[in-house]
C-alpha positions in Angstrom: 150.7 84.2 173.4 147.1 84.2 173.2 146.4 87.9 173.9 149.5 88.6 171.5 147.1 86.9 168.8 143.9 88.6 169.8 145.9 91.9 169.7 147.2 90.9 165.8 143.9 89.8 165.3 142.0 93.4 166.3 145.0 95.7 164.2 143.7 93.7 161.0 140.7 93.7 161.5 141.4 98.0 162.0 144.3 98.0 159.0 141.6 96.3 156.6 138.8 98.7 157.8 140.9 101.8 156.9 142.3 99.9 153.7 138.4 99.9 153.1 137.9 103.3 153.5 140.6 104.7 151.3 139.3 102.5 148.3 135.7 103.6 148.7 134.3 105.3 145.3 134.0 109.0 145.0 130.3 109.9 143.9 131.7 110.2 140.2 128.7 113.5 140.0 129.4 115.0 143.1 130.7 118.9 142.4 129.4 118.9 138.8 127.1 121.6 137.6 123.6 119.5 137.1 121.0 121.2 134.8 117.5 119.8 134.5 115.8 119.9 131.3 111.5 120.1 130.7 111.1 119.7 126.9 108.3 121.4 125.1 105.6 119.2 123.9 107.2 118.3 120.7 110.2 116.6 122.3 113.2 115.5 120.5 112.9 114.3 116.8 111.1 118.0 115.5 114.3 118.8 113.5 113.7 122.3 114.9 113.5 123.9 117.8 113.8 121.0 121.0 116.6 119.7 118.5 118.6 122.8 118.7 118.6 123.4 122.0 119.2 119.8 122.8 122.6 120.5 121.0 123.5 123.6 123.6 122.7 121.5 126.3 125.3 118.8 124.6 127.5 120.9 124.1 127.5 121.9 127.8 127.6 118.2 128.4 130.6 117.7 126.4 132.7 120.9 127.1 132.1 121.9 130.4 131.6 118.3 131.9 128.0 119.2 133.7 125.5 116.8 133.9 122.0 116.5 131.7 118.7 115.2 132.7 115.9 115.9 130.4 112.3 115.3 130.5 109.5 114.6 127.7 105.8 115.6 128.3 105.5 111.9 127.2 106.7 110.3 130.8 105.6 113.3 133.1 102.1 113.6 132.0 102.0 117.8 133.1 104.6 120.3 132.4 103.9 120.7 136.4 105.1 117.1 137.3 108.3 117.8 135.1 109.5 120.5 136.7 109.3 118.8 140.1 110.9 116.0 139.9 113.3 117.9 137.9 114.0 120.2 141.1 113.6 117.2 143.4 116.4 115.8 141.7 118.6 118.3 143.0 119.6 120.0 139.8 121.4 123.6 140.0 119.7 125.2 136.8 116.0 124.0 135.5 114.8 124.7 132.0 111.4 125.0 130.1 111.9 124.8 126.9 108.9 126.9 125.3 106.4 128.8 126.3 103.3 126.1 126.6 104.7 125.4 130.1 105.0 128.8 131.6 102.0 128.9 133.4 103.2 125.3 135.4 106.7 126.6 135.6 105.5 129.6 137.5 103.3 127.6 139.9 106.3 125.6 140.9 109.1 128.7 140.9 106.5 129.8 143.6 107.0 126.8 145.8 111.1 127.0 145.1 111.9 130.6 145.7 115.2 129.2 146.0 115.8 127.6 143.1 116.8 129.2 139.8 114.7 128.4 136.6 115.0 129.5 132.8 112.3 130.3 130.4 113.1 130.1 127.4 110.6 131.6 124.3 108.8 133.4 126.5 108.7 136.2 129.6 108.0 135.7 133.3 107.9 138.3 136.3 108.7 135.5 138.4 112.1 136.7 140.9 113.6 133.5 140.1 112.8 132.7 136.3 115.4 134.3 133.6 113.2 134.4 130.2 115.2 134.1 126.9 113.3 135.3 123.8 114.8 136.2 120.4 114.1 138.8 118.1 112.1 136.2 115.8 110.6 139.6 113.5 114.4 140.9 113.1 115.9 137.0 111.5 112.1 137.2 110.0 112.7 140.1 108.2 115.8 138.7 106.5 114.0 135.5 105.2 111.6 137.9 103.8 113.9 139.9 101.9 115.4 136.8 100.5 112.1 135.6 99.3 110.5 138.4 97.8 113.9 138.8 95.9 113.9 135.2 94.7 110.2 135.5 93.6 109.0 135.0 90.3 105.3 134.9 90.7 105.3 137.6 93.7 103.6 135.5 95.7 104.9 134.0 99.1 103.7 131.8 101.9 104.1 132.0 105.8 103.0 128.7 107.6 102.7 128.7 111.1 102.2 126.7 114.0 99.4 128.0 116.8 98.5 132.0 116.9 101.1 132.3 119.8 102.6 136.0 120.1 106.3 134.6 119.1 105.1 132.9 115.9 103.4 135.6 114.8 106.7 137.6 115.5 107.7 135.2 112.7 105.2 136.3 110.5 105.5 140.4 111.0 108.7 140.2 110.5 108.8 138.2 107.4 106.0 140.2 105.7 107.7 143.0 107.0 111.1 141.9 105.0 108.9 141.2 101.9 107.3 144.4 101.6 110.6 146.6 101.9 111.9 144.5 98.9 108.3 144.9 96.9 105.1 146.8 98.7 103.1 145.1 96.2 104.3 141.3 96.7 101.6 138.9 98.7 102.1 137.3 101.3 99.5 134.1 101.9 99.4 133.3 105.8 97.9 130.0 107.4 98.2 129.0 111.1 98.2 125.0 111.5 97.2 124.6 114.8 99.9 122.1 115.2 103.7 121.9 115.6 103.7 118.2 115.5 102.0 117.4 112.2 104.1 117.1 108.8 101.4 115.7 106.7 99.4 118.7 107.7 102.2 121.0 106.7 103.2 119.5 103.3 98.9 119.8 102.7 99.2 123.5 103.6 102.0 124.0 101.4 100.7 122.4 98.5 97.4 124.3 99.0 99.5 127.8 98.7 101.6 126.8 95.4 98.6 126.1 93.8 97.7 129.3 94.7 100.9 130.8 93.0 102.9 130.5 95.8 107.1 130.1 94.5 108.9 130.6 97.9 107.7 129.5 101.5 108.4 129.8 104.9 107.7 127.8 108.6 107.7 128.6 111.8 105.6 125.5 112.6 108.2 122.8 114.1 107.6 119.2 112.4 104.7 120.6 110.5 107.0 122.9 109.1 109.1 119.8 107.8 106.6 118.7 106.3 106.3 122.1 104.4 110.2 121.8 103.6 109.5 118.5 101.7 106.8 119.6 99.7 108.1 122.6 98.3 111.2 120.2 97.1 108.2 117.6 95.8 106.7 120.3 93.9 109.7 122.4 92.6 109.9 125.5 94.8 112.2 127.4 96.9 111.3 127.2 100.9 113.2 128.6 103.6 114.0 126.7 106.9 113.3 127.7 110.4 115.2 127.9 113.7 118.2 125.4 112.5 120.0 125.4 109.4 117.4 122.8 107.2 119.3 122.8 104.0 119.3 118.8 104.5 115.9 118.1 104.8 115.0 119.1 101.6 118.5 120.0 99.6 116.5 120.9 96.6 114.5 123.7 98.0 115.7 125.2 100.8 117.7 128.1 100.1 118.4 129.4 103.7 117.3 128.8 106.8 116.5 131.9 109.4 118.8 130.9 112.3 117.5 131.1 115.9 120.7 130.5 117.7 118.7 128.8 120.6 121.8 126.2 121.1 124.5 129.2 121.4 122.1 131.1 124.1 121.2 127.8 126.2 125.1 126.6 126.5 126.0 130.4 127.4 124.0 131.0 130.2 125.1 127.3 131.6 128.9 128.3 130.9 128.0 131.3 132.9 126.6 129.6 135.5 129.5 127.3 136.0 132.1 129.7 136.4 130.2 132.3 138.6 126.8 130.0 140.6 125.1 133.1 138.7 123.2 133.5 136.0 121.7 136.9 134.6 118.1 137.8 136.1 115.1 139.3 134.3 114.7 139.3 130.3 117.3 138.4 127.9 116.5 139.0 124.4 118.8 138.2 121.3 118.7 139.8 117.9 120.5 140.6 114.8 122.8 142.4 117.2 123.4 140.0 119.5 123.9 137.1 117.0 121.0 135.7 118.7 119.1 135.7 115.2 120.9 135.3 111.6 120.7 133.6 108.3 122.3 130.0 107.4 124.5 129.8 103.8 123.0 130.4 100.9 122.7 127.5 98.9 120.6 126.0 96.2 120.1 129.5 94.9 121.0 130.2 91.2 121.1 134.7 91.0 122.7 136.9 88.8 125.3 138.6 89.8 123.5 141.5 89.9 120.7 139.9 91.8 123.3 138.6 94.5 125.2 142.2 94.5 121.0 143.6 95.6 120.5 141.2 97.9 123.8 141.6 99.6 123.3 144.8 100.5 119.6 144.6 101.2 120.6 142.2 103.8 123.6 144.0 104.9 121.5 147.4 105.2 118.4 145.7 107.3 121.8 144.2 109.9 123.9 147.7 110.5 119.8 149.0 111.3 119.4 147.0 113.9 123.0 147.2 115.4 
């Protein structure tokens, strides 16, 4: 009897063992697509740029079920640091978003040949770093059409952020645009030296319409925000930057110059789910790509003439590029 009760006593013991075992909890990330995330120095909150590309990443989120962990310069310290606890972390895909962290990025790509990275706004040589630029001069060039069209004093303002080759793509292409409309508008130019300063920008701003100045234009981040306000403060038309702005200043901004950052950012990690690939080298995005494009009209009050001209302006400067 007694080794009939030892024996019941060892099967369930075993029986609650294995019972154990088939309730343990699956690892509710394991097999997911994880994608690490090194904002540019901004960080969320610049109604711009990091914004935009936070809503790709969302989307991916959302819609493909992968996992997000981003970083802000503000709890790393260095871009460096960022980037590797971001690949310590074990994530499958790791982003810089911007091209202040390049020269980090490519000091830790070095030390994890095998792990793939994404540049995005600017180009690296590194094996494993894809770089993602747009065709800022091409969607440029449209925002100038529209303002020289919309001009009444003939004078127009640029505002950017840091003399950086990709804002000044910003600026060629929107004198560029300008100048096909009317060779003999002006263009005033100022370069803020911050992306993080909207007092700064709504200064600049105010400094150019007293100057004359009836339409502007950003490439500047928050500063540029700050550029959106004061044009509505003082009565003039601005153009947004990047994403679709119309709401930050509904009395003033009468188009934004799309930079379809969000669109490029959830492609590649929709890509990257469905193959473990991801495409290598250089990607760049224009007008023909839909990488680059104009937000609705709004605000805007033409003739119908005026509308018919700039129409096909726009239309003409699109089918060139294609």
């Amino acid at each position: 009897m007694e080794m009939k009760v030892k024996w019941l006593v060892v099967i369930s013991i075993i029986v609650l063992a294995l019972a154990g075992c088939g309730l343990e909890e699956k690892n509710p990330l394991e097999g997911k697509v994880k994608v690490g995330v090194m904002l540019s120095e901004n960080g969320l909150g610049d109604q711009s740029f990091s914004d935009l590309a936070f809503a790709g990443l969302t989307k991916a989120r959302d819609e493909d079920g992968v996992v997000i962990e981003y970083l802000e310069l503000t709890e790393t310290d260095t871009y460096e640091k960022g980037f590797r606890e971001l690949v310590a972390n074990g994530n499958d895909l790791v982003f810089a978003l911007g091209f202040t962290g390049q020269e980090e990025l490519e000091k830790v790509a070095l030390d994890f040949p095998d792990q793939q990275f994404v540049l995005v706004d600017s180009v690296s040589e590194a094996a494993n770093i894809t770089s993602v630029t747009f065709k800022e001069d091409e969607g440029s060039m449209l925002a100038g059409i529209v303002a020289a069209t919309v001009s009444k004093s003939k004078v127009i303002g640029f505002i950017g952020g840091v003399e950086a080759p990709v804002i000044q793509r910003f600026e060629k292409g929107f004198i560029q645009g300008a100048k096909s409309v009317n060779p003999d508008i002006v263009v005033l130019t100022k370069y803020a030296g911050d992306f993080d300063n909207d007092g700064l920008g709504a200064q600049i701003a105010s400094g150019m319409i007293d100057e004359k100045v009836d339409v502007l234009y950003a490439a500047a981040g928050f500063t540029g925000v700050g550029m959106l306000k004061e044009a509505e403060k003082r009565g003039v038309y601005a153009i947004g930057v990047d994403s679709d702005q119309y709401f930050y200043a509904e009395q003033a901004v009468i188009t934004s110059m799309m930079k379809n950052i969000d669109s490029a950012l959830y492609d590649i990690i929709h890509t990257y789910k469905g193959s473990g690939k991801i495409q290598a080298g250089h990607i760049e995005l224009g007008l023909a790509e839909k990488g680059v494009g104009l937000a609705p009209f709004r605000v805007l009050e033409l003739t119908e003439p005026e509308q018919k001209n700039l129409d096909s302006l726009i239309e003409k400067t699109v089918s060139e590029m294609k």
